[in-house]
Phi, psi and omega in degrees: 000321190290324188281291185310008186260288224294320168302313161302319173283305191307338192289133176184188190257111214344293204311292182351305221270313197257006119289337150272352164009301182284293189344276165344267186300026165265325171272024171288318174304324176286299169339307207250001144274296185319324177276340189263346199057047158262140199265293193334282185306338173269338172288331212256348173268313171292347168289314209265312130270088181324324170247056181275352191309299152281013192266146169279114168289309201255166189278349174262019167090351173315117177281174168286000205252327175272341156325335217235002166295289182269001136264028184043345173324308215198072169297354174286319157325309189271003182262315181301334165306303157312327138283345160282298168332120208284175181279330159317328200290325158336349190220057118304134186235134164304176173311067183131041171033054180262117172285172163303333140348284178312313210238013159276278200315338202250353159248045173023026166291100186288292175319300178301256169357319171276283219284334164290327152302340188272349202255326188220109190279301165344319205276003176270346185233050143257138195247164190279167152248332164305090177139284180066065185273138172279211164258350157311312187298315158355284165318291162317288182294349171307300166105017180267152190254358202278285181325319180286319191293315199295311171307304172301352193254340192233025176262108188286113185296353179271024217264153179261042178234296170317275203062077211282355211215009176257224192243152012251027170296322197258317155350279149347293202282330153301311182316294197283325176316305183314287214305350204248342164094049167251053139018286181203173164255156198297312190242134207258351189259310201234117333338150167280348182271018170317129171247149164283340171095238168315326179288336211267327176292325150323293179317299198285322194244077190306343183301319213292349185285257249248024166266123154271176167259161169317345171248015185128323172306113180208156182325288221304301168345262193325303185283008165256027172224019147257072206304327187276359160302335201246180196262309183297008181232030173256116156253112167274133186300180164272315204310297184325305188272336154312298165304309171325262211328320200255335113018103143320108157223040183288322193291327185296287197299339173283345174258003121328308198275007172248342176314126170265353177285348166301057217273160146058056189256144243264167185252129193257036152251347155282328203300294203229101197302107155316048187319333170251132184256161304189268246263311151316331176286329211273008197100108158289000173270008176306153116332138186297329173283324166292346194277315185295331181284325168290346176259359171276305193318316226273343153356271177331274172356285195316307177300327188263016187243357182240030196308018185250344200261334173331291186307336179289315160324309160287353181270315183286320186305000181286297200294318192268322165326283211290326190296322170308308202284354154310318191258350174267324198291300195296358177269330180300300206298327175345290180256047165246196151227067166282142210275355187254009188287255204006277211290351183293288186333299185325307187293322219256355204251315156302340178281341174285307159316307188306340186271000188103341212268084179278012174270279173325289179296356176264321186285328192276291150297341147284324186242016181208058179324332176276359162289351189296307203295320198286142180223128142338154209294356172295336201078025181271177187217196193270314179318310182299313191300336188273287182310338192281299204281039141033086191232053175345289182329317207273289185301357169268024182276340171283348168289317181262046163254183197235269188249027175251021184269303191296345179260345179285323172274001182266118219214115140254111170292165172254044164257014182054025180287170205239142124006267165350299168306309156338269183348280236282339184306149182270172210255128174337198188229003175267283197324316149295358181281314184287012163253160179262121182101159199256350134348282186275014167269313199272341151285338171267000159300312167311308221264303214274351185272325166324283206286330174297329177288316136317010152251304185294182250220136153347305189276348168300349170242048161184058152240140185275129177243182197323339196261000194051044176251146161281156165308339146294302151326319179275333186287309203285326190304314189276340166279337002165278182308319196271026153279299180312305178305326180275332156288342182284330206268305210287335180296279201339299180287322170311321159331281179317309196279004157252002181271298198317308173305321172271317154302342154326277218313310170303306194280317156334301157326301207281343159318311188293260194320314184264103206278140172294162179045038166046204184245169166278107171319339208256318199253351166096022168289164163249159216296337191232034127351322190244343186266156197311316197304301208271337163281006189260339178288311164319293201308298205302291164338297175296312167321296233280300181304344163327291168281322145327306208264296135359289178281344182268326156341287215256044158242321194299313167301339172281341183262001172230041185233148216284349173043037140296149190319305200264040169282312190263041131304286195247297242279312179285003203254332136352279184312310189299323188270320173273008129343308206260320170313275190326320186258336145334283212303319178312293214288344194264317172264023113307321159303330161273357174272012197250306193333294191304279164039270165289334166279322203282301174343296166261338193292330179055069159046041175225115204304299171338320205288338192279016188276283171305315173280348144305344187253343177300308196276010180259356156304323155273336169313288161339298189291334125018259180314319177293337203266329190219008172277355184306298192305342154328279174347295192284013185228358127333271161302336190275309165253012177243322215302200202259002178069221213195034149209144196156181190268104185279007202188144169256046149251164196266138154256100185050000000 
């Protein structure tokens, strides 16, 4: 902090610098307190010069007051400084006509800001020349979100000079709201002047929904490129997604819904699916007030006995905010009649497709039926935009349509590309990273060419765009390498995984023949034969050589298989999980013939021994799993699940 303060005082323009100097450097000692907060060395520098109180130290026009604001050090420095300072002196301005004010908001000194204000109230509604910011914008873009509730609680929206909330100062200031994620706040009590922030602004000043700023800048814009604001661009664990479900918000959306500044306030079982309603775990004969309260308790509980479910928690309230505040920008903007709302809707319901964000094209398209309709200067539509950026979330909005589907895929470009075609195009390169390995990339390639051919119309899959390619032709041509990479991946792991498998499968064999405590000279039985120990050791032994021999089968078959494209649809991925499975079961039940083993051998029938060797054997099993049941998993879900396209929602789209 200290070095960006010094770095700020030092900036200025040659001349500027080299006519004052001395001046500057007189005031170095005042300077070099103000940032360490030593109060002692600056009182002893203002007794012997009083109007060092106001004087510019530095070359960026900086008092002491603001240096010593924006190093944090010593908020007590600044409060006995602000009591030697008469109250004018307090609206003294830095270099881009920032008061101290501006830069306690604009380095989030919350405090240094309450003392300044009680003293010079006024100084809240001096604007910057950069801008003409006030020091709420300060705040806002800045990202204190503290600093800011304090400013908005002692800030008058009625003030006739300022007008700190009309346009385009209240534009601005939504704009840095969005952009910095203050939706709403975390906590609804404390401050007692709590604002929702951007909703609030919206509510009271509906214009501030369809004002742009001069370069362009607008709310709605900023929330369709926050994917992480929504529910669909969040990866949640099951622990994670578990808690999500159970997370209240029922008390948030009732205390909304008495907001009269609120039009419309949004239903929060659309917003955010409850899968567990509340009111079942806790008993439908509760009273609704008693439910809420036992459901903050039992809340409460969870948290201090769980501190991980807090970040959960705040996120969906993050998620049910921007969906509220998404769904208040489109009613305003609904019911105004700026004559660009067309082309505004437009931009935002692609720019949300591209990011994925289907809470945002559902919001947009509820209150603007005719966005459905927009397409890009390409002719592409939110369908087409949704298959090239492989936006699942988006495109499975076609599913909750009625009688528009089939006019939503027919997508000619003006190259004759196809629907189809799109599909057969390869997938960003963010979007593949998030499946793993370059196999299951080229199955989910497969799965989204698939699932488009099954939607368009018979004749698209052989129509010729401009280049005279079919839609097949274009899929093998842009996959080409990631076919080579995905044979490159799948030989490597069938490898590894057949050296494991034939040492199994030999050590097993050789287990079988040589029986622990040998055989019986005369008749060849073996010797512990009889005992419960030794049959567990035979059944696991023989598993374990079954399978191991199974699994080294079907690695085998990965490596001598013709690895055409449309193999890493089912038939290697297939191959691969019951591979991988077959040799879990080998290594697992080898482990256990080895355990019994050691009890028959060593244990001498004392029960204790099977304690330790249980615990032995479960260390590579454990390391298994951690090291390779993920990848089971994803190529399990990946070619059984219920898959990433299908109807997530009964609510209709058009």
């Amino acid at each position: 902090m200290e070095s960006q303060v010094l770095m700020d005082a030092s900036s200025s323009s040659p001349g500027a610098r080299e006519n004052k100097d001395e001046d500057y450097w007189r005031y170095q000692p005042l300077l070099k307190a103000a940032l360490k907060g030593d109060w002692d060395s600056a009182k002893g520098f203002f007794d012997q010069d009083p109007d060092a109180l106001t004087a510019h130290i530095t070359d960026a026009k900086q008092t002491a007051l603001h240096l010593a604001i924006s190093s944090g050090r010593s908020i007590e420095f600044v409060g006995k400084l602000v009591d030697l300072m008469p109250p004018e002196a307090l609206a003294l301005r830095a270099s881009q006509g920032r008061t101290a004010l501006h830069i306690a908001a604009l380095y989030g000194n919350t405090k240094a800001a309450v003392i300044l204000v009680e003293k010079h109230p006024t100084s809240l509604y001096i604007r910057s020349y950069d801008q003409n910011q006030l020091p709420l914008h300060f705040a806002a873009n800045g990202g204190h979100k503290d600093t800011l509730l304090y400013l908005l609680s002692v800030t008058k929206e009625d003030d006739p000079v300022s007008k700190p909330f009309a346009y385009p100062s209240g534009a601005l200031l939504l704009y840095h709201a969005v952009d910095s994620e203050f939706y709403g706040s975390s906590a609804r009590t404390n401050p007692p002047a709590e604002h929702y922030i951007a909703l609030d602004l919206v509510g009271r000043h509906p214009e501030l929904a369809t004002a742009k700023l001069v370069d362009g800048k607008h709310a709605l814009k900023t929330m369709a490129r926050k994917a992480s604001a929504f529910p669909s661009s969040v990866r949640l664990n099951r622990w994670q997604r578990l808690v999500y479900s159970y997370v209240p918000m029922e008390n948030y959306a009732d205390q909304d819904h008495n907001r009269s500044d609120i039009e419309n306030p949004i239903n929060s079982s659309q917003v955010i699916a409850q899968k567990h309603s509340w009111a079942r775990i806790l008993g439908t004969n509760f009273p609704n007030s008693v439910s809420r309260k036992l459901q903050a308790m039992l809340w409460k509980v969870l948290e201090l006995l769980v501190p991980h479910i807090k970040h959960v928690q705040k996120q969906k309230l993050m998620h049910f905010q921007a969906i509220q505040l998404v769904k208040s920008l489109c009613e305003k903007i609904g019911s105004s009649n700026d004559s660009e709302v067309y082309e505004l809707i437009c931009y935002v319901i692609r720019i949300a497709t591209r990011y994925g964000i289907h809470e945002v094209v559902e919001e947009v398209v509820e209150s603007f039926p005719l966005a459905l309709w927009c397409v890009d200067k390409d002719g592409y539509n939110i369908f087409g935009l949704a298959v090239i950026y492989r936006c699942e979330n988006v495109f499975n909005l076609i599913y909750q349509m009625s009688g528009h589907k089939q006019d939503m895929m027919f997508v000619v470009d003006k190259n004759w590309n196809t629907m189809l075609h799109l599909a057969g195009r390869l997938a960003p390169f963010d979007k593949l990273n998030l499946v793993p390995g370059a196999a299951l990339q080229m199955q989910r390639e497969l799965q989204w060419f698939k699932e488009v051919e099954n939607l368009v119309t018979p004749g698209y899959k052989e129509y010729q765009n401009e280049g005279n390619e079919f839609p097949s032709m274009v899929f093998t041509k842009e996959h080409k390498k990631l076919v080579e990479e995905g044979e490159k991946w799948m030989k490597d792991t069938a490898k590894s995984c057949t050296i494991a498998a034939a040492l199994i499968a030999t050590i097993a064999f050789a287990a079988v023949i040589t029986v622990p405590g040998g055989t019986n000279g005369t008749n060849g039985v073996p010797v512990f034969s009889k005992a419960n120990a030794f049959i567990v050791f035979i059944v696991s032994d023989a598993i374990s050589l079954f399978t191991s021999t199974m699994s080294l089968l079907m690695f085998l078959s990965i490596l001598t298989s013709r690895y055409a494209e449309g193999d890493f649809l089912y038939v290697l991925p297939k191959r691969l999980i019951i591979g991988l499975v077959t040799l879990f079961m080998s290594i697992t039940t080898m482990i256990l013939a080895f355990s019994s083993t050691l009890y028959l051998v060593f244990g001498n029938n004392k029960e204790w021994i099977l304690i330790p060797v249980a615990a032995l054997a479960c260390l590579p099993i454990t390391s298994f799993v951690f090291l390779q049941f993920p990848l089971l998993v994803d190529l399990i879900s990946s070619t059984y699940g219920p898959g990433i396209f299908g109807k997530k929602s009964d609510r209709l789209f058009y």
